[in-house]
C-alpha positions in Angstrom: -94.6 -3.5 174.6 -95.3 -1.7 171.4 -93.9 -3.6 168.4 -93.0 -2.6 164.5 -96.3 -0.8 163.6 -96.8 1.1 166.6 -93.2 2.6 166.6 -93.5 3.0 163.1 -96.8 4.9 163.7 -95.0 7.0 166.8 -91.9 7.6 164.3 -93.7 9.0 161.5 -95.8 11.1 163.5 -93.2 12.9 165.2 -91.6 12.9 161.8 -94.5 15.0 160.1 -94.4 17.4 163.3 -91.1 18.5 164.0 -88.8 17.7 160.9 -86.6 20.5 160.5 -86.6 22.3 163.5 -83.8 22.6 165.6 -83.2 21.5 169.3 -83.1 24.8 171.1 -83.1 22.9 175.2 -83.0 19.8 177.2 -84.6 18.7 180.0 -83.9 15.5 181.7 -85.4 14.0 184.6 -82.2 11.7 185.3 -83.6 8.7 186.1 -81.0 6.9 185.7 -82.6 3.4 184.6 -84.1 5.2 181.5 -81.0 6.9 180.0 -78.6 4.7 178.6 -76.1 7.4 177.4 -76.0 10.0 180.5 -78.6 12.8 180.4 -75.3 15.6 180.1 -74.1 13.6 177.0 -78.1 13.6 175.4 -78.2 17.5 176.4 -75.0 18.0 174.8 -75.5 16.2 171.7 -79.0 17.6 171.2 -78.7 21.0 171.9 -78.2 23.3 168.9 -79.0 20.3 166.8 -81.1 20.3 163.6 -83.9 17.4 163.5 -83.4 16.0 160.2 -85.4 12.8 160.0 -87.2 10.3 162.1 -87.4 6.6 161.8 -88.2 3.5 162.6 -85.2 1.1 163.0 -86.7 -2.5 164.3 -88.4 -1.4 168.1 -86.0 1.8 168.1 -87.0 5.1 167.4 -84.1 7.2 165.3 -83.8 10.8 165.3 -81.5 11.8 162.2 -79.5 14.8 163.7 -77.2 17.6 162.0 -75.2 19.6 164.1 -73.6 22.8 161.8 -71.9 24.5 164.2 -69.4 21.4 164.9 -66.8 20.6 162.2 -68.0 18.0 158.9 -66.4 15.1 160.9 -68.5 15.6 163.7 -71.5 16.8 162.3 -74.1 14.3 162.2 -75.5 12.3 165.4 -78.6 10.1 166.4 -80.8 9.8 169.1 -82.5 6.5 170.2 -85.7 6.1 171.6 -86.5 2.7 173.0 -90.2 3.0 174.2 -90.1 -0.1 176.3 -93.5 -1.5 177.9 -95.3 2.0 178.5 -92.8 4.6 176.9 -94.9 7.6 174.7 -93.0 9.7 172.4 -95.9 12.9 172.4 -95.2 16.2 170.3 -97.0 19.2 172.6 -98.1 22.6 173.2 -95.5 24.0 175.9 -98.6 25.1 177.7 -100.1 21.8 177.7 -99.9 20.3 181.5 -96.5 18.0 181.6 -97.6 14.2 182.4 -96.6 12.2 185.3 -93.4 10.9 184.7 -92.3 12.6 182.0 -88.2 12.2 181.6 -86.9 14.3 178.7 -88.6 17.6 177.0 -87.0 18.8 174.1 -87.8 22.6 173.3 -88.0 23.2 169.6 -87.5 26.3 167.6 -90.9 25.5 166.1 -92.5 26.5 169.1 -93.7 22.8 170.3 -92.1 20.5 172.5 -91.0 16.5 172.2 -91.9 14.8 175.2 -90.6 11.5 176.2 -93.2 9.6 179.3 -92.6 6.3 180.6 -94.4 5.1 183.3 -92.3 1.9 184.3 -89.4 3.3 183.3 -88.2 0.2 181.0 -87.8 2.8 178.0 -84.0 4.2 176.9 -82.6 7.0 175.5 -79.3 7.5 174.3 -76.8 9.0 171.4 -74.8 8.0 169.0 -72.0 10.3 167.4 -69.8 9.4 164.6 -67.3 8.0 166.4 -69.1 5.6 167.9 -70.7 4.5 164.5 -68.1 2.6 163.4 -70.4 0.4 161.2 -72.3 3.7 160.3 -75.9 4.9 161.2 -77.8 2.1 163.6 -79.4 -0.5 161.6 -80.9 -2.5 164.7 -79.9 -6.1 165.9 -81.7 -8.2 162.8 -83.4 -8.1 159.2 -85.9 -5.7 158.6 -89.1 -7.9 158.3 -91.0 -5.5 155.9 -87.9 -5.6 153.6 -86.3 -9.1 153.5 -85.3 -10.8 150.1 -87.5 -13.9 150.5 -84.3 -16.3 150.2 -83.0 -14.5 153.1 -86.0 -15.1 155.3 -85.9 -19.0 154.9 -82.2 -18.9 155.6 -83.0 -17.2 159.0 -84.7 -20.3 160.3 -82.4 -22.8 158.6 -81.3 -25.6 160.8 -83.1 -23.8 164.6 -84.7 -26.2 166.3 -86.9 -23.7 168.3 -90.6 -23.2 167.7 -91.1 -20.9 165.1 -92.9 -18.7 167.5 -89.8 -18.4 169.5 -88.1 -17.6 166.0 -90.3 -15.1 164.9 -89.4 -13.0 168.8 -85.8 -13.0 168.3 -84.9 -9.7 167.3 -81.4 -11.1 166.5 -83.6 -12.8 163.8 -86.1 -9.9 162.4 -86.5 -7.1 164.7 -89.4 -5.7 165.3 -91.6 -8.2 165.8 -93.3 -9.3 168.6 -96.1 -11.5 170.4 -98.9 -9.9 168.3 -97.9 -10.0 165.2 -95.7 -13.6 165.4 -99.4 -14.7 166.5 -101.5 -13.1 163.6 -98.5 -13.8 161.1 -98.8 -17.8 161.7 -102.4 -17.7 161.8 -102.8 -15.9 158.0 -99.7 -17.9 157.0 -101.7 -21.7 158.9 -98.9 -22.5 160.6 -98.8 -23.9 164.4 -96.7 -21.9 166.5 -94.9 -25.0 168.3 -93.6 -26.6 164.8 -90.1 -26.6 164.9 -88.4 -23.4 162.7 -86.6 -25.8 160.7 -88.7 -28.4 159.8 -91.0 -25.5 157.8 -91.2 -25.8 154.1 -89.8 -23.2 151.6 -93.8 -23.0 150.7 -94.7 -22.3 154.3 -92.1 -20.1 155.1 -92.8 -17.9 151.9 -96.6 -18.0 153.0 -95.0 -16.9 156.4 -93.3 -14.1 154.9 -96.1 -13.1 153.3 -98.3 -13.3 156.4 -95.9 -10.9 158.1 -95.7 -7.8 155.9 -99.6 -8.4 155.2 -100.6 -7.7 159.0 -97.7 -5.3 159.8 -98.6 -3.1 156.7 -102.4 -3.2 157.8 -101.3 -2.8 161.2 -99.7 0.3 160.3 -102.3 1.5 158.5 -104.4 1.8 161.5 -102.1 2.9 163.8 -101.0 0.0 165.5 -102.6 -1.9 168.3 -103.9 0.2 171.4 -103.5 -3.1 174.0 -102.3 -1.6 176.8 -100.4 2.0 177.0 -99.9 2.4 173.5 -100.6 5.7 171.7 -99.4 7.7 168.7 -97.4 11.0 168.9 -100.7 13.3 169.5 -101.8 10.6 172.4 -104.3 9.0 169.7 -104.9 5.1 170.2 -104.4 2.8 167.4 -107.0 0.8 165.6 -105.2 -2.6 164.5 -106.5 -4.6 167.9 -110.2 -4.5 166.4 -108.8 -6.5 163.6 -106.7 -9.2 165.7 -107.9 -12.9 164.4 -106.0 -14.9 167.3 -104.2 -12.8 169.5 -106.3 -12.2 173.1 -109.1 -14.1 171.5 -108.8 -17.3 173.9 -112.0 -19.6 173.3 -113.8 -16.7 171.5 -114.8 -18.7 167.8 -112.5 -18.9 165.0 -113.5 -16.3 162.4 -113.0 -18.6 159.7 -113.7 -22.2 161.4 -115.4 -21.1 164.6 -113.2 -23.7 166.5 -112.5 -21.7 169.7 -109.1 -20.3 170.0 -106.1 -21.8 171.9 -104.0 -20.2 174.2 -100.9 -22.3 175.0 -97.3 -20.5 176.4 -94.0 -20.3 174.2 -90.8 -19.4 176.0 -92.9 -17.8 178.5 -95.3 -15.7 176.2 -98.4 -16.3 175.8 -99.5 -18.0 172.5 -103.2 -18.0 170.7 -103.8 -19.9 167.7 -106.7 -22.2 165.8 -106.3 -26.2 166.0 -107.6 -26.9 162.9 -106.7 -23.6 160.5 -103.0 -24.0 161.6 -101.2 -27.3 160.7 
C-alpha cells in the first residue's frame, strides 16, 4: 500500500499538471466497492469545477475544488482519493490507450485527462461539500508526522502499552505512516520494534522523531518506494526502495554491523530490524 511519500509524490505531481484547470466531464465505472460517495454525487460535484490545489492529507489524496457557478455558501468542495493497495492516480494524453481497470476519468479543459486505476479495487473516492465539513477542510484521522511539535509526539505514546511498531501504524496516531517507514524510522532512530510505546525515553522518542521525518523527507525526494504497484502520476517508479536499510532485507548484512537482518511479525505485519544496532 503506498504510504506518506509515495502519495505525497502522486499528489504533487498531479498538482504541477493540472492546477487550474477546470473539470469539464466524469466518467465512472461504478464499481461500487471503490466509490465511497456514489459515482452521481462525484460527477455532480466535479463537473464544472475548478481544480484549485492538490494535497497530501496523511494516505489521502485532496483535490481543493471551486465551484463559481454555485452560490459563496456552496462554493468550495473536495475530492478524496484513497489509493489503497494498487490504486494509480495517472495524468494522460486522451489518446493514450485507457488501462485495465480504470474507474474514473476526469476530462479537463487543459486538454489532459485524470485517471484513477485500481487493480484490486481497495482504493476510494468520494466528496466532501461544505455541509458536510462541519469541522472544515479534511485534516485526516491523526498528527501529521512531518509537522508534529516534538512534545506532542511523545505525548502520542504516553501510557500505550503496544509495541511501538504497532504505534507507529496507527493512523489514529500519525497518519501516514506505514510498514516501511515505521521499519527504517526505528532502525535510524536504534530502537527495537517490540519495546513497549511507553516505556521509550523522551531521548529516544525525540531520536524517533527525528528518524521519521529524515526517511520520509528522503523518501520523498526520490519518489517514494516502487515495492509493488506503486508509481507516480506520469506511471514513473520511485527510487527510495534502493535506499531501504532494514525493510525486505531479511538475513542480507546489516549495513552498518553486518549482523544479518531479523524479520519477526507485529500485529500481523511483517517486521525487519538489526539485533545489535536496535536496543
Amino acid at each position: 500500500m503506498p504510504e506518506l511519500p509515495e502519495v505525497e509524490t502522486v499528489a504533487n505531481g498531479v498538482h504541477a499538471r493540472i492546477h487550474g484547470q477546470s473539470v469539464n466531464s466524469v466518467w465512472t465505472s461504478n464499481k461500487p466497492q471503490t466509490f465511497k460517495s456514489s459515482p452521481e454525487r462525484i460527477a455532480e460535484t466535479l463537473t464544472g469545477s475548478r481544480i484549485e490545489r492538490v494535497h497530501r492529507v496523511g494516505k489521502t489524496i485532496v483535490v481543493d475544488l471551486s465551484r463559481p457557478n454555485l452560490t459563496r455558501e456552496g462554493k468550495e468542495a473536495q475530492f478524496l482519493v484513497h489509493l489503497g493497495m494498487t490504486g494509480r492516480l495517472l495524468v494522460s494524453e486522451p489518446d493514450v490507450p485507457v488501462p485495465p481497470h480504470t474507474h474514473a476519468i476526469l476530462s479537463l479543459s487543459g486538454g489532459r485527462e485524470l485517471r484513477f486505476v485500481d487493480a484490486r479495487r481497495f482504493g476510494r473516492l468520494s466528496v466532501r461539500t461544505p455541509s458536510e465539513q462541519e469541522q472544515g477542510a479534511y485534516l485526516g484521522p491523526g498528527k501529521e508526522p512531518l509537522l508534529i511539535p516534538l512534545a506532542e509526539f511523545i505525548a502520542l505514546f504516553r501510557g500505550r502499552k503496544t509495541p511501538i511498531k504497532a504505534a507507529l501504524l496507527n493512523q489514529s496516531l500519525l497518519h501516514g505512516v506505514g510498514n516501511i517507514y515505521a521499519d527504517e524510522a526505528l532502525f535510524r532512530a536504534g530502537i527495537r520494534p517490540k519495546r513497549q510505546a511507553a516505556r521509550l525515553t523522551r531521548a529516544e522518542l525525540g531520536r524517533l522523531r527525528e528518524g521519521l521525518i529524515t526517511v520520509l523527507t528522503h523518501a520523498i525526494e526520490l519518489g517514494g518506494s516502487s515495492v509493488s504497484d506503486y508509481v507516480d502520476a506520469e506511471g514513473v517508479r520511485g527510487f527510495f526502495q534502493l535506499e531501504h536499510r532494514v525493510y525486505m532485507r531479511t538475513g542480507q548484512p546489516c549495513l552498518v554491523c553486518g549482523t544479518p537482518i531479523k524479520k519477526i511479525v507485529i500485529g500481523g505485519r511483517s517486521t525487519h530490524f538489526c539485533l545489535v544496532c536496535q536496543r
